[in-house]
C-alpha positions as CSV (number, residue, x, y, z in Angstrom):
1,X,-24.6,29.2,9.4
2,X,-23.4,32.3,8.1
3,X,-24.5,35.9,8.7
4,X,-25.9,35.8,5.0
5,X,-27.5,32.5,5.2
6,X,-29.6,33.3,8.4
7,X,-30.2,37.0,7.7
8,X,-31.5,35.4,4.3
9,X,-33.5,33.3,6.2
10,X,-34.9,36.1,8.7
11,X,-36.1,38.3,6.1
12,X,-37.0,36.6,3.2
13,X,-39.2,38.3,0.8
14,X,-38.0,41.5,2.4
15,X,-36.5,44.6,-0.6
16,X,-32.7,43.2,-1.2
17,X,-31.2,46.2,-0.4
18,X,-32.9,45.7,3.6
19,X,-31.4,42.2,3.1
20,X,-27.8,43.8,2.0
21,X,-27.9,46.5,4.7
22,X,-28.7,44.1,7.4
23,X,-26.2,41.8,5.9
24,X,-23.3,44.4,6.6
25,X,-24.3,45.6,10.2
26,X,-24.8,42.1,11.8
27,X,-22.0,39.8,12.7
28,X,-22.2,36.0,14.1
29,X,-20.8,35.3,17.8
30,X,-19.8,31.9,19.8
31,X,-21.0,31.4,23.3
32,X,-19.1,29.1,26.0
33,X,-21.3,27.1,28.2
34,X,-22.4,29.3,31.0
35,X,-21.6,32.5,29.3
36,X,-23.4,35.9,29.5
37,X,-25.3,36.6,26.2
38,X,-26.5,39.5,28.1
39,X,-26.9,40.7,31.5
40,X,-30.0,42.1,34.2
41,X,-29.6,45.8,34.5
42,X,-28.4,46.9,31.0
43,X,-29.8,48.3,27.6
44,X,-29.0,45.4,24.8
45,X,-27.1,46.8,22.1
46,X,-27.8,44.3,19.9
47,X,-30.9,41.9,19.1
48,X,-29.5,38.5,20.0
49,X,-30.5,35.8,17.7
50,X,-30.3,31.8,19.1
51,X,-29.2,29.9,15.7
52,X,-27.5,26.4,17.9
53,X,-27.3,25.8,21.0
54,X,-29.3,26.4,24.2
55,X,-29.6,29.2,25.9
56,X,-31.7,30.2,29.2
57,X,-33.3,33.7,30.7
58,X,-33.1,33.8,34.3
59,X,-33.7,36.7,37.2
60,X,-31.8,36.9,40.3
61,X,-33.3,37.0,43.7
62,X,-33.3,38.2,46.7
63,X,-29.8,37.1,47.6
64,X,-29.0,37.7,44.0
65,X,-29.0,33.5,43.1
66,X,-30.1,33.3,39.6
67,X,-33.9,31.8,39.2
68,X,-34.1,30.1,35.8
69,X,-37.3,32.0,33.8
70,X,-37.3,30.0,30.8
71,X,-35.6,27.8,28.6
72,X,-34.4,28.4,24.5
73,X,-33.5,25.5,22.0
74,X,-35.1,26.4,18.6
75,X,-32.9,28.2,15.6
76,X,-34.2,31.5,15.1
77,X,-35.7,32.2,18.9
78,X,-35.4,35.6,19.5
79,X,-33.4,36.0,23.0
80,X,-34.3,39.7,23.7
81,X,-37.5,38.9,25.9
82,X,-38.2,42.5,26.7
83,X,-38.4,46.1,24.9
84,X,-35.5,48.3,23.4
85,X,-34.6,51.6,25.3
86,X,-35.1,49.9,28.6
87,X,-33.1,48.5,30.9
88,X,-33.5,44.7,30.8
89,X,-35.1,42.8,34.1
90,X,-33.7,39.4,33.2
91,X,-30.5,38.0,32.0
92,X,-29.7,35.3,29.6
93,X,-26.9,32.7,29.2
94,X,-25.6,29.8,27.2
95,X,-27.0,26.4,28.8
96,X,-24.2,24.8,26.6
97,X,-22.4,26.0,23.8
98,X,-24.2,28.5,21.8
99,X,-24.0,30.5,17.8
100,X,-25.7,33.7,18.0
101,X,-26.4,36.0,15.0
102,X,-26.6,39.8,16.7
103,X,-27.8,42.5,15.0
104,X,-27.1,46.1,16.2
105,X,-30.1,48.2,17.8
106,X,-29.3,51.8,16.9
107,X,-28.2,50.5,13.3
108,X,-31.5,48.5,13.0
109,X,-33.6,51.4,14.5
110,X,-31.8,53.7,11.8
111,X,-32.4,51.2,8.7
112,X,-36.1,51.1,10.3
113,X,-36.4,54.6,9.2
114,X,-36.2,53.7,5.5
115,X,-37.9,49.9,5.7
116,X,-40.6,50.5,8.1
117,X,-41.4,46.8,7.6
118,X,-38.2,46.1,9.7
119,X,-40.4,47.4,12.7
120,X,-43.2,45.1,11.7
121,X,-40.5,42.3,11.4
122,X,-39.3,42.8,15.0
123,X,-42.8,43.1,16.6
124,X,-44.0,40.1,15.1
125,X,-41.0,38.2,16.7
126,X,-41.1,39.8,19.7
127,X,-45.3,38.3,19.9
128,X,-44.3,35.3,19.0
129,X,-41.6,35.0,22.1
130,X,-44.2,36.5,24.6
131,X,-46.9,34.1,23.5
132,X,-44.3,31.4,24.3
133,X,-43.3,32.6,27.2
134,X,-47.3,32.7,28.0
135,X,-47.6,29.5,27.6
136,X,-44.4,28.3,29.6
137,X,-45.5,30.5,32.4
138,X,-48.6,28.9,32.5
139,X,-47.7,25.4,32.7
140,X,-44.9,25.7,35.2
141,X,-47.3,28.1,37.7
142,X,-50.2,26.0,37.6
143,X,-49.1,22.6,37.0
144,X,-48.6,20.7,40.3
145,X,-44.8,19.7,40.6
146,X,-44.7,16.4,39.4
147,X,-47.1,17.2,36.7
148,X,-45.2,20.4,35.8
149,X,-41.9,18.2,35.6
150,X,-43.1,15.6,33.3
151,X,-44.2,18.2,31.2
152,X,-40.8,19.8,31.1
153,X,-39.0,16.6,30.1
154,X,-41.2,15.8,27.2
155,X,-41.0,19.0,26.2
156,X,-36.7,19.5,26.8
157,X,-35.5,16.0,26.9
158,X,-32.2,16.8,26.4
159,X,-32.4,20.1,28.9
160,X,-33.5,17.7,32.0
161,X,-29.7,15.9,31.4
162,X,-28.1,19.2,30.5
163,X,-29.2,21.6,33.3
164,X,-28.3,21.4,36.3
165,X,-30.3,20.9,39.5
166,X,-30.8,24.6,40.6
167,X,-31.1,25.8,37.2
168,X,-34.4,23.0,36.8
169,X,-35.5,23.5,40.0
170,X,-35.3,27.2,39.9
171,X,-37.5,27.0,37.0
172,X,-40.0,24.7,38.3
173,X,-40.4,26.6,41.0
174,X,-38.9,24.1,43.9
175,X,-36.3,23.5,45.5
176,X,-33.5,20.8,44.2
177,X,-33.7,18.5,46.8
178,X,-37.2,18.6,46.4
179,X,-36.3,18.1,42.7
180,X,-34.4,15.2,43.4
181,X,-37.1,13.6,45.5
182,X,-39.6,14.1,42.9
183,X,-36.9,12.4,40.4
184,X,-37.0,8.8,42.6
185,X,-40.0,8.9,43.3
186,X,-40.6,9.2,39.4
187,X,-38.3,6.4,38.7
188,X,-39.5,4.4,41.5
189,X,-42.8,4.7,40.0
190,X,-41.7,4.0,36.5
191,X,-40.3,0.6,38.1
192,X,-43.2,-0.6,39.8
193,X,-45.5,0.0,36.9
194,X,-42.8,-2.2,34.9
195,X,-42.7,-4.7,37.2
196,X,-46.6,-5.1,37.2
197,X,-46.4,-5.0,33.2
198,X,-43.9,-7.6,33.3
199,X,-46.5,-9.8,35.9
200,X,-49.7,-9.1,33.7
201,X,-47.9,-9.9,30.2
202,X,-45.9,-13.4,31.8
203,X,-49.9,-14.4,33.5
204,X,-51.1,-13.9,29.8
205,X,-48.8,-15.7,28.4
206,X,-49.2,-18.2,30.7
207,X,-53.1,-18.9,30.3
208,X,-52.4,-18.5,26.0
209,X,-50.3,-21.6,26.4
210,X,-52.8,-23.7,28.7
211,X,-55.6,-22.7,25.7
212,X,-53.3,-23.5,22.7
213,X,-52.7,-27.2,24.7
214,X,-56.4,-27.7,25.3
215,X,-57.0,-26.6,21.8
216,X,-54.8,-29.0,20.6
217,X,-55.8,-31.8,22.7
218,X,-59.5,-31.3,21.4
219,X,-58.4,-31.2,17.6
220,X,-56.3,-34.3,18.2
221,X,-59.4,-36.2,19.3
């Protein structure tokens, strides 16, 4: 997408001259997998936008290893988790190749002066990310571990085969061999419950064919 087609997007219905303004102060950027969008420690300078891609907050710690905190895969999330003027808690990174639309903070803050409804604009996104984040919290905290994973790959499919161990683990709270346990014993699972299907359907079959033959036996006579 271009800058014009997702600021377009952003602020639709919004006075054209907003529209224009923020047209001219925001540029688009290309991630590499495994790239800083922005790091733990620093005042963003810019509002980072996901438009493809994946991307993934995490916090380091105590021997500074980075502990996945959440996971980002829809066009338009807003990536800046926390408040401007402070110094950010978490970093974020591309999961795999990412497009990010940025626009600048002290540019936006100045334009916010003039379109007050550009502060409304950013609070309302920034709500919408902490109610997500609410809800992601809450499912990987109190979800037991196999429940919490199942609910992880219906909800990122394509993460689970994406991410790796640690950064899965990490986020669901458990260690990656633990992860990996919890993977076989999941397929393992999978198989027997297949296997029994397979049993159940074959005895069905089985006793449909004995009743079609005495059916047809007693019609013949």
């Amino acid at each position: 997408m271009t800058v014009e087609e997702v600021i377009g997007t952003l602020f639709q219905g919004e006075d054209q001259q907003l529209i224009q303004s923020l047209i001219s102060i925001s540029s688009m950027k290309q991630y590499k997998k495994g790239q800083d969008i922005y790091e733990c420690g620093i005042e963003p300078k810019e509002f980072y936008i996901l438009i493809s891609g994946i991307a993934y907050t995490y916090l380091p710690n105590a021997n500074q290893q980075p502990n996945t905190t959440c996971f980002f895969s829809e066009k338009f999330d807003l990536l800046n988790i926390e408040g401007i003027d402070v110094k950010t808690r978490v970093g974020a990174k591309a999961l795999v190749d990412a497009e990010i639309c940025m626009i600048p903070v002290e540019q936006a803050k100045a334009l916010s002066g003039r379109y007050p409804s550009l502060i409304w604009s950013y609070i309302r996104e920034l709500q919408k990310m902490m109610m997500y984040l609410c809800v992601v919290n809450n499912q990987r905290m109190c979800l037991p571990a196999e429940d919490c994973y199942r609910w992880f790959c219906q909800k990122w499919p394509k993460i689970d085969k994406l991410a790796s161990n640690q950064q899965i683990a990490s986020f669901l709270r458990i260690r990656p061999e633990s992860l990996s346990r919890l993977r076989r014993q999941i397929k393992e699972n999978e198989k027997d419950n297949k296997v029994i299907t397979n049993i159940l359907v074959s005895k069905d079959l089985q006793s449909d064919y004995l009743d079609i033959r005495k059916y047809g036996k007693k019609h013949q006579l």
